[in-house]
C-alpha positions in Angstrom: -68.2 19.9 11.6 -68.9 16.6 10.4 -68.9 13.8 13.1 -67.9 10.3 12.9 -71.7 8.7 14.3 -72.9 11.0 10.8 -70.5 8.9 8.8 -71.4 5.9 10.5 -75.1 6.6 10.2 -75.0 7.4 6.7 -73.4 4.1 5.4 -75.5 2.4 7.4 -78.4 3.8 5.4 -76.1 3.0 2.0 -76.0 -0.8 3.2 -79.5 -1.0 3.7 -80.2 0.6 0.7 -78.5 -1.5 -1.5 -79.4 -4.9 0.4 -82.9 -4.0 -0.4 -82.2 -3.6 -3.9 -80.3 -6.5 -4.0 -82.4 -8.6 -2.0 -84.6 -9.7 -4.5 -81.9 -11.1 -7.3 -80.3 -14.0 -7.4 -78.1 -16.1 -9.5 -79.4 -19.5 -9.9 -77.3 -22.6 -11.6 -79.8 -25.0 -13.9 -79.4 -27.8 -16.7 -81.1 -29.2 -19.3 -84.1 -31.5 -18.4 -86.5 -33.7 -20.0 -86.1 -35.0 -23.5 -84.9 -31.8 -25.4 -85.9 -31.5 -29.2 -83.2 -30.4 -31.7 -84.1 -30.5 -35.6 -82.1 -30.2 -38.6 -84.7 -29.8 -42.0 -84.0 -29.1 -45.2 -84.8 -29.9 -48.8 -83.2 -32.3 -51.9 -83.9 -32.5 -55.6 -85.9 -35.6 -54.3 -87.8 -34.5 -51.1 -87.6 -32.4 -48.3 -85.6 -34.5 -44.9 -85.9 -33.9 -41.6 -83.6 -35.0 -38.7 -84.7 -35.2 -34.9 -82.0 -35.5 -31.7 -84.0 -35.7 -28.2 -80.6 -36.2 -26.1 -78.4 -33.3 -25.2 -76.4 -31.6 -22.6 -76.8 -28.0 -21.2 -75.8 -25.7 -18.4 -77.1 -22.1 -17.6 -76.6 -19.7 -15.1 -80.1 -17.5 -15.0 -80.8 -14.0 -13.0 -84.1 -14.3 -10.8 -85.9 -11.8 -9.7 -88.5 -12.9 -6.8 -87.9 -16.2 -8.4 -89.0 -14.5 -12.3 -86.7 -14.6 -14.9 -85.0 -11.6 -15.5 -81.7 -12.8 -17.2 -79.1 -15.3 -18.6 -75.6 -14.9 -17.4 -74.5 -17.8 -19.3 -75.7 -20.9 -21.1 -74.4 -23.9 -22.8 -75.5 -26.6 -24.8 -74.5 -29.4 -26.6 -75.4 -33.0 -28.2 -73.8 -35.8 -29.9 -74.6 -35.1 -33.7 -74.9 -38.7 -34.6 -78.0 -38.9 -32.1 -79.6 -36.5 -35.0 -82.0 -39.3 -36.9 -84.0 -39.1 -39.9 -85.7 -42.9 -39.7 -83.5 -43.5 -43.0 -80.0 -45.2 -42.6 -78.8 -43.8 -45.9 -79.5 -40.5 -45.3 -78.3 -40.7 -41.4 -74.7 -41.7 -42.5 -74.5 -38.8 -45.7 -75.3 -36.4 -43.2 -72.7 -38.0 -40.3 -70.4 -37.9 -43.0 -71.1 -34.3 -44.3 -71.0 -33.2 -40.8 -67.6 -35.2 -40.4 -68.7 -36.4 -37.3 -65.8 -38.8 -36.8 -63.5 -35.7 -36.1 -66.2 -33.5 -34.5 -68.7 -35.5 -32.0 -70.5 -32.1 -30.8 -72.9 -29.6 -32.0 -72.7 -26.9 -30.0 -74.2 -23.5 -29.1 -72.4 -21.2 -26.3 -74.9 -17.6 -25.3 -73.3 -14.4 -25.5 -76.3 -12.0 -24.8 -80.0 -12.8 -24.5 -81.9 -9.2 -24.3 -85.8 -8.8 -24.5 -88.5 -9.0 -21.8 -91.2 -11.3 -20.8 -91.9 -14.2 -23.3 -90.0 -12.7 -26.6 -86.5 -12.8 -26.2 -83.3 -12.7 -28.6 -80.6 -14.5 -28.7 -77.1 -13.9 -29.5 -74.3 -16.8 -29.3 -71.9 -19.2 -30.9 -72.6 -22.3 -32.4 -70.2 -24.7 -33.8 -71.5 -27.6 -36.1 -68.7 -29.5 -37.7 -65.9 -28.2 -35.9 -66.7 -24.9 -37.6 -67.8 -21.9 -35.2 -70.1 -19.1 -36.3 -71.7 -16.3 -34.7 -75.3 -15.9 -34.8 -78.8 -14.5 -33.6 -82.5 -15.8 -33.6 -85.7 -15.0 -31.7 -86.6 -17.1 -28.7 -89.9 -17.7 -27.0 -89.4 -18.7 -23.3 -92.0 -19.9 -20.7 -92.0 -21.3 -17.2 -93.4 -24.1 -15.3 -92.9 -23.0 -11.9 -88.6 -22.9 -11.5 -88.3 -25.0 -15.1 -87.7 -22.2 -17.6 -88.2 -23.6 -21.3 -86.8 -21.8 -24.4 -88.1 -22.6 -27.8 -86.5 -20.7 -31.2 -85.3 -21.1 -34.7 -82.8 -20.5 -36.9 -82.1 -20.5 -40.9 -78.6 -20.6 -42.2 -76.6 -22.7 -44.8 -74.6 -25.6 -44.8 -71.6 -23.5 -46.4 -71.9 -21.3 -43.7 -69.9 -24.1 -42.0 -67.8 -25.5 -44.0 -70.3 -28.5 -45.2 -70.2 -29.4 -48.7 -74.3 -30.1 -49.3 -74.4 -34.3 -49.6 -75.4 -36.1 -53.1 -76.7 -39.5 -53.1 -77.1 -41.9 -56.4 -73.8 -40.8 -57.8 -74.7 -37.1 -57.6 -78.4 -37.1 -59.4 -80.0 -36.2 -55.4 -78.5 -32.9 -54.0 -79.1 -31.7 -51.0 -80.1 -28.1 -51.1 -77.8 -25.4 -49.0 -80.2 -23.6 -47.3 -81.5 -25.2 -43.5 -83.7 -24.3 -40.5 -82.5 -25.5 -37.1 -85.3 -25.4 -34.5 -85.0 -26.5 -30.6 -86.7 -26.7 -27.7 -85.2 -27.0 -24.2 -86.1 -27.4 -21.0 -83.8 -26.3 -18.0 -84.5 -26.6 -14.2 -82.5 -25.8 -11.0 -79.5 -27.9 -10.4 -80.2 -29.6 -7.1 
């Protein structure tokens, strides 16, 4: 016969069992720190380009473990595409205007799924660049600086991908080739 001081001893052990397996996560809230690196490069029929943003917006929730990084359980980030410069006016405006920046302020990339361990991860998300959303996935490298976690990656894709028609310049004899890398790295810390 099964008394109730059994049942009550044996979720007593349950509880405890599963706070002590719990008790070492957590869910922590962070955003983007620092001067974050975003780059646009590609190449021309004149010369390859390059274009730098250092201003951006970004929020992540991140699983600890005994304050380690174990996970992501989401993360955001965003930045004005006409803070991307190349140090040449005429080029800067071809690209806000491929990019149709007047109707689409934001480049943005949303996470879906970061797997991998320790420093070598990959990432799986959304990114939108010109009001056009596409679904993609590229290796990251992550390290941390006490609670600041940063992430560091790449990415190679096409202008087409996203609806961009590659820019001419000098009534079409410079063409911008299709092909671009987009590179990034971000720093996030714990939102106080």
């Amino acid at each position: 016969m099964v008394r109730f001081s059994d049942f009550r001893v044996f979720f007593l052990l349950a509880a405890s069992l599963l706070i002590g397996v719990t008790a070492g996560f957590s869910q922590t809230n962070y955003s983007l720190s620092g001067s974050p690196h975003f780059k646009i490069e590609g190449g021309s029929s004149l010369h390859d380009w390059a274009m730098i943003s250092e201003k951006g917006v970004g929020q992540a929730v991140f699983v600890l473990e005994n304050g380690q990084f174990k996970s992501a359980k989401s993360l955001s980030i965003s930045f004005v595409a006409e803070t991307l410069k190349s140090g040449t006016r005429g080029l800067d405006n071809n690209a806000y205007k491929a990019l149709k920046t007047d109707k689409n302020k934001e480049i943005r990339f949303v996470l879906k799924e970061l797997t991998g361990k320790g420093a070598s991860l990959s990432a799986k998300g959304d990114l939108t660049i010109a009001g056009v959303t596409k679904s993609v996935s590229f290796p990251v490298k992550m390290s941390a600086a006490g609670m600041k976690l940063t992430f560091e990656g790449s990415l190679e894709t096409r202008l087409t991908n996203f609806s961009i028609a590659p820019p001419t310049a000098l009534l079409g004899t410079v063409k911008t080739e299709d092909e671009i890398k987009l590179s990034f790295k971000s720093t996030f810390q714990p939102t106080l």
